[in-house]
PDB file of N, CA, C and O in Angstrom:
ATOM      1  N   UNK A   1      12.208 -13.889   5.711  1.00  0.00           N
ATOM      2  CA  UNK A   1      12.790 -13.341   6.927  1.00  0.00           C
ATOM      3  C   UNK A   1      13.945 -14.239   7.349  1.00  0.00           C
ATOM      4  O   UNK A   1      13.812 -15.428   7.642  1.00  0.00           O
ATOM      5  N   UNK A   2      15.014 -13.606   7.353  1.00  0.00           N
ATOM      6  CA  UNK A   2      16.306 -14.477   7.904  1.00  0.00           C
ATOM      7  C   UNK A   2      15.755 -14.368   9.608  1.00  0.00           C
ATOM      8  O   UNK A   2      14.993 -13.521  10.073  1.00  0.00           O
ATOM      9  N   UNK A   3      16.391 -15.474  10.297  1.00  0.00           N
ATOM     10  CA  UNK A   3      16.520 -15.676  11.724  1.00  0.00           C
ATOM     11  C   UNK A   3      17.600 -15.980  12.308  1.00  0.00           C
ATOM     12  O   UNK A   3      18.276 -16.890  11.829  1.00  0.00           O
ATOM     13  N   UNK A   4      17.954 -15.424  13.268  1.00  0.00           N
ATOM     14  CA  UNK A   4      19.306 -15.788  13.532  1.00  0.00           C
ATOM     15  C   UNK A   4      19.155 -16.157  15.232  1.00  0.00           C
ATOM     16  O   UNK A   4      18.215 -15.931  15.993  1.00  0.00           O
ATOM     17  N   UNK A   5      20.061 -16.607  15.401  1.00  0.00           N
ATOM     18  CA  UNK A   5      20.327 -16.618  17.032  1.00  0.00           C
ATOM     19  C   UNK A   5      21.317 -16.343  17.311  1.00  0.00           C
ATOM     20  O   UNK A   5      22.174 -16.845  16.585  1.00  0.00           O
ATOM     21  N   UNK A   6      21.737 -15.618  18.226  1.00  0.00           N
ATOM     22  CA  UNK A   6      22.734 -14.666  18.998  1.00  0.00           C
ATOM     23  C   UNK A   6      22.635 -14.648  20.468  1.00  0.00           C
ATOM     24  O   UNK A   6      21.555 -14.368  20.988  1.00  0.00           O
ATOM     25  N   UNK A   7      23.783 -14.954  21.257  1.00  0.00           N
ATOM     26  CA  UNK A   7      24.197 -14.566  22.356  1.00  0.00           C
ATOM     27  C   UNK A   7      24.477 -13.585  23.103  1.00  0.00           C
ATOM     28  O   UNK A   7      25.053 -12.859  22.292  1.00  0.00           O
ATOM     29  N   UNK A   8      24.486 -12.895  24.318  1.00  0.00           N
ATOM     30  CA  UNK A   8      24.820 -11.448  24.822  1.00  0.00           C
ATOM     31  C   UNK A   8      26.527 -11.388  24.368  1.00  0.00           C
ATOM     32  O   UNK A   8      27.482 -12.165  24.385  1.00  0.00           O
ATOM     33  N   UNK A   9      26.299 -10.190  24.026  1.00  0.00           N
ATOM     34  CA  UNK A   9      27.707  -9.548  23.365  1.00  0.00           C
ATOM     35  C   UNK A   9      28.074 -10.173  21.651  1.00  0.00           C
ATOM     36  O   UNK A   9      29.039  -9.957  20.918  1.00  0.00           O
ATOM     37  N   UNK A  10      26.847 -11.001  21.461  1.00  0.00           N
ATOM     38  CA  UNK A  10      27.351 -11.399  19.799  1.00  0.00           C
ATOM     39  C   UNK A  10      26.521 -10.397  19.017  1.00  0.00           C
ATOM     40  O   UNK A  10      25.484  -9.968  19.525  1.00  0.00           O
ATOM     41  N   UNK A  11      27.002  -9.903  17.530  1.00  0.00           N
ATOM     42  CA  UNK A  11      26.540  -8.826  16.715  1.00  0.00           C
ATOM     43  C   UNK A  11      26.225  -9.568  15.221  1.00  0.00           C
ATOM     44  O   UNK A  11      26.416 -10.690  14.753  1.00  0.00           O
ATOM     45  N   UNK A  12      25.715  -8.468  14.809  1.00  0.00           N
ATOM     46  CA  UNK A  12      25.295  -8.944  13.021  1.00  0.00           C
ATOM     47  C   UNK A  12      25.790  -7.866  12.520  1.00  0.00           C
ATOM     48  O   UNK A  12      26.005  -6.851  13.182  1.00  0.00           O
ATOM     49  N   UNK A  13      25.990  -7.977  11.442  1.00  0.00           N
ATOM     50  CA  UNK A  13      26.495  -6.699  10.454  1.00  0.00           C
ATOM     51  C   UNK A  13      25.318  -7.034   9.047  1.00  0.00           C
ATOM     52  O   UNK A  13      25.189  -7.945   8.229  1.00  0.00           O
ATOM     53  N   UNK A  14      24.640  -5.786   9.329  1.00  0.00           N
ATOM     54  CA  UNK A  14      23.883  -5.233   8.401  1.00  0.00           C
ATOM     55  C   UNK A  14      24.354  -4.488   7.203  1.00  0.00           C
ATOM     56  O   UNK A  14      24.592  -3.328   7.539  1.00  0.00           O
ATOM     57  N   UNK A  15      24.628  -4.730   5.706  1.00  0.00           N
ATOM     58  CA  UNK A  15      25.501  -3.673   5.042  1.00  0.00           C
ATOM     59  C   UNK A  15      26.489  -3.405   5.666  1.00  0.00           C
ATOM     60  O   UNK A  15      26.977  -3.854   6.703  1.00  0.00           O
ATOM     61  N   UNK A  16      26.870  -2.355   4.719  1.00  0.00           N
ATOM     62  CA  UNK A  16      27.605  -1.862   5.461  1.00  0.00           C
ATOM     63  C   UNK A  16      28.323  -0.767   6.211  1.00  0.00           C
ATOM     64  O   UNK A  16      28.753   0.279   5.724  1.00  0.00           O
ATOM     65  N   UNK A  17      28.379  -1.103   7.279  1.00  0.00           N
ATOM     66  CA  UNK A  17      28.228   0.401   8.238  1.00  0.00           C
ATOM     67  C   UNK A  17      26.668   0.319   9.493  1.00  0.00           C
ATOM     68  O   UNK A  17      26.371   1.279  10.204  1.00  0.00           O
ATOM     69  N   UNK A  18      25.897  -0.999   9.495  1.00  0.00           N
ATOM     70  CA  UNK A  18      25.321  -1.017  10.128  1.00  0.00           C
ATOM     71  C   UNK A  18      25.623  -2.555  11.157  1.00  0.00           C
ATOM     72  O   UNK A  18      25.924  -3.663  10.713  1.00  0.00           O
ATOM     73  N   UNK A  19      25.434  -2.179  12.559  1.00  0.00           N
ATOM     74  CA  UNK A  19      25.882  -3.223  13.052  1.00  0.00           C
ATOM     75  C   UNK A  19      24.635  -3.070  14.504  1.00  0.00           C
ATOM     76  O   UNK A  19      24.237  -2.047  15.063  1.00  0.00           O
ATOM     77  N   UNK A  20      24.238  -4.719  14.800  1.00  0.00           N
ATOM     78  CA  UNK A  20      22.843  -4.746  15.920  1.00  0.00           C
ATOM     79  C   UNK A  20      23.628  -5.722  16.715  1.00  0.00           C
ATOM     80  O   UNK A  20      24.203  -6.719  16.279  1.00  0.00           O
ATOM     81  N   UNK A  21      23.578  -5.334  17.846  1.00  0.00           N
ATOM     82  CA  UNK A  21      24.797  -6.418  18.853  1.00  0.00           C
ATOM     83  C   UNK A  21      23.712  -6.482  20.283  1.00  0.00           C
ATOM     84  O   UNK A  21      23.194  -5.565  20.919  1.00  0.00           O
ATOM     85  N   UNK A  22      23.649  -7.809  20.432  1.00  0.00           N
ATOM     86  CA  UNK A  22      22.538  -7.813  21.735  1.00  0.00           C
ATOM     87  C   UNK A  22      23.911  -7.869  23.373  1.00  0.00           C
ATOM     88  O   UNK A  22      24.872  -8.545  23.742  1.00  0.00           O
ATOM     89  N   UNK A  23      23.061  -6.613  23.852  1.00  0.00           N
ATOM     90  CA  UNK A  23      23.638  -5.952  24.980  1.00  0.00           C
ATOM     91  C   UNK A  23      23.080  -6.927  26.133  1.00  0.00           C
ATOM     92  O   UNK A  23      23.632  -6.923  27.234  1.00  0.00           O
ATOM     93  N   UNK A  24      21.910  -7.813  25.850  1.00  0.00           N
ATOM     94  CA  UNK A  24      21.696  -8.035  27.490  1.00  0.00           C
ATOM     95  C   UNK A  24      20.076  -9.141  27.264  1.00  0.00           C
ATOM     96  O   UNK A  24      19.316  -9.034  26.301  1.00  0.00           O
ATOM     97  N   UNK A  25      19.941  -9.904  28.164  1.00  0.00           N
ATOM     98  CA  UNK A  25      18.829 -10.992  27.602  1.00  0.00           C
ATOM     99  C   UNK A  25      18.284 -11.146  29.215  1.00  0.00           C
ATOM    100  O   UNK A  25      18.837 -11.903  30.013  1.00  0.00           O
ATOM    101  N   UNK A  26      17.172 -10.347  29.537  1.00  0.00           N
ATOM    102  CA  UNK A  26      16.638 -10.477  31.336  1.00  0.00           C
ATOM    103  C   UNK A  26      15.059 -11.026  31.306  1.00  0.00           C
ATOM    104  O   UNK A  26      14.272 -10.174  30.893  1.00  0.00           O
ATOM    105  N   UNK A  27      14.549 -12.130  31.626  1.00  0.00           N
ATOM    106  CA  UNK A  27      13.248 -12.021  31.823  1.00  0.00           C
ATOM    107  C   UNK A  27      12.236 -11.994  30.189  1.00  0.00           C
ATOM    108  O   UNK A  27      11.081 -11.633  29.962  1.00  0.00           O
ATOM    109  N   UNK A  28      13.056 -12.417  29.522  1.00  0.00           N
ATOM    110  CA  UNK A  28      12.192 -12.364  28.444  1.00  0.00           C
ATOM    111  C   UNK A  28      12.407 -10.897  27.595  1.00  0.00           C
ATOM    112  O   UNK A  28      11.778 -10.862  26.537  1.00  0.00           O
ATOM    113  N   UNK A  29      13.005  -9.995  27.833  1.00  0.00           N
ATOM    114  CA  UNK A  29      13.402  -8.949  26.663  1.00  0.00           C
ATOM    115  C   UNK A  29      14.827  -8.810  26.839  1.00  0.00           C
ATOM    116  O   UNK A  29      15.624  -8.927  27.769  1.00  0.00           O
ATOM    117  N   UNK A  30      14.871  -8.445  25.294  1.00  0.00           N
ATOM    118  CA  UNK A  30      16.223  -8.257  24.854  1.00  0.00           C
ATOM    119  C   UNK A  30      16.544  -7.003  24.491  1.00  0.00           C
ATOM    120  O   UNK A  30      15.757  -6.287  23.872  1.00  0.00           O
ATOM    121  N   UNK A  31      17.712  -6.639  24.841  1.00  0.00           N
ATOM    122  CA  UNK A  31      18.261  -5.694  24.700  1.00  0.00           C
ATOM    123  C   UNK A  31      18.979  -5.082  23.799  1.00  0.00           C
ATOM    124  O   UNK A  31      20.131  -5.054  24.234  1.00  0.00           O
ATOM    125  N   UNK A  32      18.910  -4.461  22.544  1.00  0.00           N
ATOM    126  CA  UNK A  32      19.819  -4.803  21.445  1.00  0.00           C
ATOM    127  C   UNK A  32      20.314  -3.105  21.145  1.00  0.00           C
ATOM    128  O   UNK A  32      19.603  -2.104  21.240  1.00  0.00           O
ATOM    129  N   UNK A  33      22.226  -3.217  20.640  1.00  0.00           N
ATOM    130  CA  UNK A  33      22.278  -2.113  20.635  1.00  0.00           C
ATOM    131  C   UNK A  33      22.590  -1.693  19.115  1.00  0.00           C
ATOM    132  O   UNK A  33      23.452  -2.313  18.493  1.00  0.00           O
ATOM    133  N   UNK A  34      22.044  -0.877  18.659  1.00  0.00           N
ATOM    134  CA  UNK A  34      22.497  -0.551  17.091  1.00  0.00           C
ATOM    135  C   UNK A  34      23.572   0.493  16.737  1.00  0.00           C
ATOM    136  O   UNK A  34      23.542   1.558  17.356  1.00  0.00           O
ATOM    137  N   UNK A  35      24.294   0.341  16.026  1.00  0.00           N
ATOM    138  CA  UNK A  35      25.211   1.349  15.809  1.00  0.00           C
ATOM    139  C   UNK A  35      24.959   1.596  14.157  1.00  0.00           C
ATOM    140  O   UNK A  35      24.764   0.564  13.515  1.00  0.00           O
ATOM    141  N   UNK A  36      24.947   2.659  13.533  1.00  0.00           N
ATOM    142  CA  UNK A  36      24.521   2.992  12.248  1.00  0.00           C
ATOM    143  C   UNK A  36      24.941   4.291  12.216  1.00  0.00           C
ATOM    144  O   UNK A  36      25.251   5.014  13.163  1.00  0.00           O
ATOM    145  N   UNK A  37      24.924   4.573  10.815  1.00  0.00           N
ATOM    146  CA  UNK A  37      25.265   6.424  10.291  1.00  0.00           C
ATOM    147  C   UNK A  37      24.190   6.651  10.636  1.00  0.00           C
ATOM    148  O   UNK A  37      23.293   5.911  11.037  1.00  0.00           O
ATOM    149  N   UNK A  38      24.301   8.625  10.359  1.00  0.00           N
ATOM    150  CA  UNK A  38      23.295   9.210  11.031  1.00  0.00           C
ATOM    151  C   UNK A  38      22.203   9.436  10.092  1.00  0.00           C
ATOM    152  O   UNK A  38      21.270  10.203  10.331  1.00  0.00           O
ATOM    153  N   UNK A  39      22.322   8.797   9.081  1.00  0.00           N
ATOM    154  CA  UNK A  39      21.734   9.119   8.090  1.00  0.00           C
ATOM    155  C   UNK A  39      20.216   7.916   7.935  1.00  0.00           C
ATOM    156  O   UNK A  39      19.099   8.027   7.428  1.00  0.00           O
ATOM    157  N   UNK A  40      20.941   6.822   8.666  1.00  0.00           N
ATOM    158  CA  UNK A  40      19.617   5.899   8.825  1.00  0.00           C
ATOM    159  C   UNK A  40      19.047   6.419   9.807  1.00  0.00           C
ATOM    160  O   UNK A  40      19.495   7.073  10.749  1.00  0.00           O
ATOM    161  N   UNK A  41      17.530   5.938   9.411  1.00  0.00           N
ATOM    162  CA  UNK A  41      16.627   6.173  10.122  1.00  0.00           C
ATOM    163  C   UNK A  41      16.039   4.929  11.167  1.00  0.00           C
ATOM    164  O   UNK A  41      15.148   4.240  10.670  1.00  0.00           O
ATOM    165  N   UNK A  42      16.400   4.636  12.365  1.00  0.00           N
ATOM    166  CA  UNK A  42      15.658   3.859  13.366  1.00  0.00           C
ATOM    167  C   UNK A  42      14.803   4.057  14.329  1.00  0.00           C
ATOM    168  O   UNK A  42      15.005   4.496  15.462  1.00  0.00           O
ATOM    169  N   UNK A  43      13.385   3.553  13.594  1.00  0.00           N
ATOM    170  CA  UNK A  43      12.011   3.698  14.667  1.00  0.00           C
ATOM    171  C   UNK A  43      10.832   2.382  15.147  1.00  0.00           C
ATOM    172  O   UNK A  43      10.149   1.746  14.345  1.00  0.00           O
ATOM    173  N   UNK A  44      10.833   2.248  16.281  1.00  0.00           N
ATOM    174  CA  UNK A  44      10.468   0.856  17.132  1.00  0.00           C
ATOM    175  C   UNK A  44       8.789   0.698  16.170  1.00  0.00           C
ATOM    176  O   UNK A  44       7.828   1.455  16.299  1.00  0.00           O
ATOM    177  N   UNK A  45       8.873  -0.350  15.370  1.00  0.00           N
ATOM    178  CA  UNK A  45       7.754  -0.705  14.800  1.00  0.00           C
ATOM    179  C   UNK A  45       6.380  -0.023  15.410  1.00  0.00           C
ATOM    180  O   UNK A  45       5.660   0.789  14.829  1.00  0.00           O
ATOM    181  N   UNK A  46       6.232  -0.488  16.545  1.00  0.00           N
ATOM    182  CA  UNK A  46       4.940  -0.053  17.156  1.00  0.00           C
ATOM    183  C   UNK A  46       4.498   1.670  17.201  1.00  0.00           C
ATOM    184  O   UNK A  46       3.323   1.985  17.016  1.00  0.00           O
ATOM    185  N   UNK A  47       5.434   2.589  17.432  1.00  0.00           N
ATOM    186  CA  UNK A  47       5.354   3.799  17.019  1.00  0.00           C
ATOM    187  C   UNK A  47       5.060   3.791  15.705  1.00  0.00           C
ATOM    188  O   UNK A  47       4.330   4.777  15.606  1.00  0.00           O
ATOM    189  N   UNK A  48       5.165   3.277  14.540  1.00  0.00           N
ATOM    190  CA  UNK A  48       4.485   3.629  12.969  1.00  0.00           C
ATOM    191  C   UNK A  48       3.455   3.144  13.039  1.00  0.00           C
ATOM    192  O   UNK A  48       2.512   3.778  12.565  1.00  0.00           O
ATOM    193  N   UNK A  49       3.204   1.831  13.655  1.00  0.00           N
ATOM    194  CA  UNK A  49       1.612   1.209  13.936  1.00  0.00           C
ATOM    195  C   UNK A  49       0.653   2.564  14.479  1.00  0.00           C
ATOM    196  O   UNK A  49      -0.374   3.069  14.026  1.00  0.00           O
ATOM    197  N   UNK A  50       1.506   2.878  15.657  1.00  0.00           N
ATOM    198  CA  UNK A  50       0.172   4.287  16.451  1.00  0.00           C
ATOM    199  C   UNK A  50       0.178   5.599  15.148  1.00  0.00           C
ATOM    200  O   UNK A  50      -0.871   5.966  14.617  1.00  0.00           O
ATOM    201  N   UNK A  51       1.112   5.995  14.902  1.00  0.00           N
ATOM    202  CA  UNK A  51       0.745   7.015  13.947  1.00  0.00           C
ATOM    203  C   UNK A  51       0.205   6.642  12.707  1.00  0.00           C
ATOM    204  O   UNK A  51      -0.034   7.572  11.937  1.00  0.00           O
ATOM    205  N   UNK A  52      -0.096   5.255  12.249  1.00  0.00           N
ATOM    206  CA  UNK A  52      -0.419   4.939  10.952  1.00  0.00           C
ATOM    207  C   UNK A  52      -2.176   5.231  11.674  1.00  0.00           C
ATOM    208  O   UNK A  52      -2.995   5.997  11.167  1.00  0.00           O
ATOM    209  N   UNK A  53      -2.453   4.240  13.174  1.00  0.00           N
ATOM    210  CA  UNK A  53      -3.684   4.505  13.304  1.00  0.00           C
ATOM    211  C   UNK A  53      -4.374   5.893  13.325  1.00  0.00           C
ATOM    212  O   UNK A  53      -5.446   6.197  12.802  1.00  0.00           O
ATOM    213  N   UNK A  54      -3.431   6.756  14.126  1.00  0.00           N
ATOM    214  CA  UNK A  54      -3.826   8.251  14.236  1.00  0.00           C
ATOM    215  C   UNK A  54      -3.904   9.041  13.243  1.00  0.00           C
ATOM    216  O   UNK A  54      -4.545  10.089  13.316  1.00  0.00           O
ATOM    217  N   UNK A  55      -3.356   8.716  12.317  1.00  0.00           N
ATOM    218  CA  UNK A  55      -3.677   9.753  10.730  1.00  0.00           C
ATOM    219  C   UNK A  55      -4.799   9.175  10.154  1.00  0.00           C
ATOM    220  O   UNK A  55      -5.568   9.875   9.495  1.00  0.00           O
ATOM    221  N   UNK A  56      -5.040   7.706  10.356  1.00  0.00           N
ATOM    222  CA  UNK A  56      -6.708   6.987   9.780  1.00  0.00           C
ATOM    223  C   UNK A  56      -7.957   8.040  10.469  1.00  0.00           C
ATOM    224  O   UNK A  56      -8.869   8.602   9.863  1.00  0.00           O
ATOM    225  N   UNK A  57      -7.582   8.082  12.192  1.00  0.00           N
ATOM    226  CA  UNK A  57      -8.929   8.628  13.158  1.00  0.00           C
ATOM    227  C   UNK A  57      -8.810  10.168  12.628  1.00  0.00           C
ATOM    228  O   UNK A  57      -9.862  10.807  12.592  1.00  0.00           O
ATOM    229  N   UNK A  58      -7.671  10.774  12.236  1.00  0.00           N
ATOM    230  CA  UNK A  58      -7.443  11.956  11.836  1.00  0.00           C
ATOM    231  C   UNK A  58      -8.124  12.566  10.579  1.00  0.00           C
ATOM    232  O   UNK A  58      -8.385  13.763  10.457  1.00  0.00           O
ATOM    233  N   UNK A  59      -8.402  11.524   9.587  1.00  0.00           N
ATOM    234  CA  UNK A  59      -8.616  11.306   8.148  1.00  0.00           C
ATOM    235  C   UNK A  59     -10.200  11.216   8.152  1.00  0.00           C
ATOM    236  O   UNK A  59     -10.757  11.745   7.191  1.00  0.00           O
ATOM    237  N   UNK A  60     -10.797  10.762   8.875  1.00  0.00           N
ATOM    238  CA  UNK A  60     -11.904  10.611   9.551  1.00  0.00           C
ATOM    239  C   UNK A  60     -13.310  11.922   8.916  1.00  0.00           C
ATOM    240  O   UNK A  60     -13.074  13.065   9.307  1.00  0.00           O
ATOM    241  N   UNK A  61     -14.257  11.813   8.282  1.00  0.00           N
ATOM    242  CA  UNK A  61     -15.690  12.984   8.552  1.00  0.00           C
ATOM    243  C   UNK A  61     -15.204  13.529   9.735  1.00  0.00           C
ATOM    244  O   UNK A  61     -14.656  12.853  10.605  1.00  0.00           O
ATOM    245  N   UNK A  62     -15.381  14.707   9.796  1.00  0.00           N
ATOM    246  CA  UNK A  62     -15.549  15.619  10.976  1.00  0.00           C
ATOM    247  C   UNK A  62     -16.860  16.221  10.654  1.00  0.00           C
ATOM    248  O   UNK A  62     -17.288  16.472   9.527  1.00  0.00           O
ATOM    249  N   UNK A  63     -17.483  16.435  11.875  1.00  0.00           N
ATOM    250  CA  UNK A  63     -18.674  17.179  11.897  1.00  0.00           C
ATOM    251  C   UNK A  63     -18.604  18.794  11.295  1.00  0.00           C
ATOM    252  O   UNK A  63     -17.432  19.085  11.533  1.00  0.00           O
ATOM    253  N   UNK A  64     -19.090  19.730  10.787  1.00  0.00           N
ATOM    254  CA  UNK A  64     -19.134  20.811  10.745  1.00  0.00           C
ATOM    255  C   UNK A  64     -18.893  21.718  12.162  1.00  0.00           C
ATOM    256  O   UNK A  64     -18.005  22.521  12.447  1.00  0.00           O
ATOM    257  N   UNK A  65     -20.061  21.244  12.917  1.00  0.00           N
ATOM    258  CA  UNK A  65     -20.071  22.210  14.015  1.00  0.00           C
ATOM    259  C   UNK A  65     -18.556  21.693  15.112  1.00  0.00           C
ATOM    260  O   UNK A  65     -18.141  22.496  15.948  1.00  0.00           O
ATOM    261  N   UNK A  66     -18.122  20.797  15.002  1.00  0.00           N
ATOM    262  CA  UNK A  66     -16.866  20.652  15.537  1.00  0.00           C
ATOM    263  C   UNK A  66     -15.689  21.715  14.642  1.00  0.00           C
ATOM    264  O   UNK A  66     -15.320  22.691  15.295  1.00  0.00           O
ATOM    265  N   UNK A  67     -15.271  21.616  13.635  1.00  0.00           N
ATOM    266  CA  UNK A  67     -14.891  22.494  12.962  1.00  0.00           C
ATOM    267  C   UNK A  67     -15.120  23.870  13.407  1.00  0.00           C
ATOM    268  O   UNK A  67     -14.332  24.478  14.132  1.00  0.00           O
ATOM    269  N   UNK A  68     -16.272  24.368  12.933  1.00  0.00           N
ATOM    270  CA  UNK A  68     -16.586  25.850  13.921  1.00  0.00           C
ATOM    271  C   UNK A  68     -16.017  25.952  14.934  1.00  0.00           C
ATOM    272  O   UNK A  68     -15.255  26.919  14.977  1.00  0.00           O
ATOM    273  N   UNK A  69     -16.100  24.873  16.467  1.00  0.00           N
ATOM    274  CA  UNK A  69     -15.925  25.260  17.188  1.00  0.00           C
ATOM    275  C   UNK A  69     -14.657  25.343  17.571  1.00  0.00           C
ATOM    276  O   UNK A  69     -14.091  26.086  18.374  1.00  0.00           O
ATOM    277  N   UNK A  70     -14.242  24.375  16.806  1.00  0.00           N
ATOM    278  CA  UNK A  70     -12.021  24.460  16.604  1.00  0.00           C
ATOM    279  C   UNK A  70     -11.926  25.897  16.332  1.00  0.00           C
ATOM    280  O   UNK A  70     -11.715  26.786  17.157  1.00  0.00           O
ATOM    281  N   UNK A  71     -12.136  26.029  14.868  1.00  0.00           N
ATOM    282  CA  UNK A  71     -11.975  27.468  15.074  1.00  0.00           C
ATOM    283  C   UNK A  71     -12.121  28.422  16.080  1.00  0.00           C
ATOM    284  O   UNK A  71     -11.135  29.087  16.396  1.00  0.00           O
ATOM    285  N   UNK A  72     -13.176  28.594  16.625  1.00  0.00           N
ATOM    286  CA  UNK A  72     -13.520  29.610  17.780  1.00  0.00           C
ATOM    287  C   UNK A  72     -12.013  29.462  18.859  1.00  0.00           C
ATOM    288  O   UNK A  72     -11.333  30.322  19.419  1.00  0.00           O
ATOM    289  N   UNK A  73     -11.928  28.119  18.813  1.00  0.00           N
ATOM    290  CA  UNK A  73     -11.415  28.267  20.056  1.00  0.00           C
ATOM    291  C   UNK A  73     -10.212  28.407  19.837  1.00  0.00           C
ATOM    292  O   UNK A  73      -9.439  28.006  20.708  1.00  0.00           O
ATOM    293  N   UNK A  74      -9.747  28.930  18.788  1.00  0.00           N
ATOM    294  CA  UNK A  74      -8.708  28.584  18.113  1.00  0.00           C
ATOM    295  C   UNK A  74      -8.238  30.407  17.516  1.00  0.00           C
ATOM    296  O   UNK A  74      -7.221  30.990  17.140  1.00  0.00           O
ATOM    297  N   UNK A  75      -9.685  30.727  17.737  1.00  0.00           N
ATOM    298  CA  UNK A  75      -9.480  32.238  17.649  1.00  0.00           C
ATOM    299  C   UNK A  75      -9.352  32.770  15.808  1.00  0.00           C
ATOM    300  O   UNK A  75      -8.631  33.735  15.552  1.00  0.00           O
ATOM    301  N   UNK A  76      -9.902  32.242  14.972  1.00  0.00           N
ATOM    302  CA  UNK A  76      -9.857  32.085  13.684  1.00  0.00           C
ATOM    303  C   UNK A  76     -10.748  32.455  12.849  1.00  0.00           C
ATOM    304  O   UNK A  76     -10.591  32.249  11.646  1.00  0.00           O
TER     305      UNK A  76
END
C-alpha cells in the first residue's frame, strides 16, 4: 500500500485520466474529490462489505414453509 500525505487542495494522479484531490480536512474526516471517466467504477468500501454480508444471509437454508409462504404472499 503506497501512503501519501496531502494537503487541502493537493491531488494525486492515478493513471491516467484519474485524479483524487482532497477538498477539505474538518474534525477528523476528509473530504476527497475524484474526477475519473465514466467508465470507472467508484464505490465506498463499506457498501461491498454490506452487500457481500447480505448475499451470505441471502445464501442462507431457508425453511420450506417460509418459502410457501413467500409465495402466497407473493401470489404464485
Amino acid at each position: 500500500m503506497l501512503v501519501l500525505a496531502r494537503k487541502v487542495d493537493e491531488s494525486i494522479l492515478i493513471g491516467e485520466g484519474i485524479s483524487v484531490k482532497v477538498i477539505s480536512i474538518d474534525k477528523g474526516v476528509v473530504k476527497l474529490g475524484i474526477d475519473a471517466p465514466k467508465s470507472v467504477a467508484i464505490v465506498r468500501s463499506e457498501l461491498i462489505e454490506d452487500v457481500k454480508e447480505y448475499n451470505i444471509a441471502a445464501s442462507k437454508e431457508v425453511k420450506l414453509d417460509t418459502i410457501s409462504l413467500l409465495s402466497k404472499l407473493l401470489g404464485r
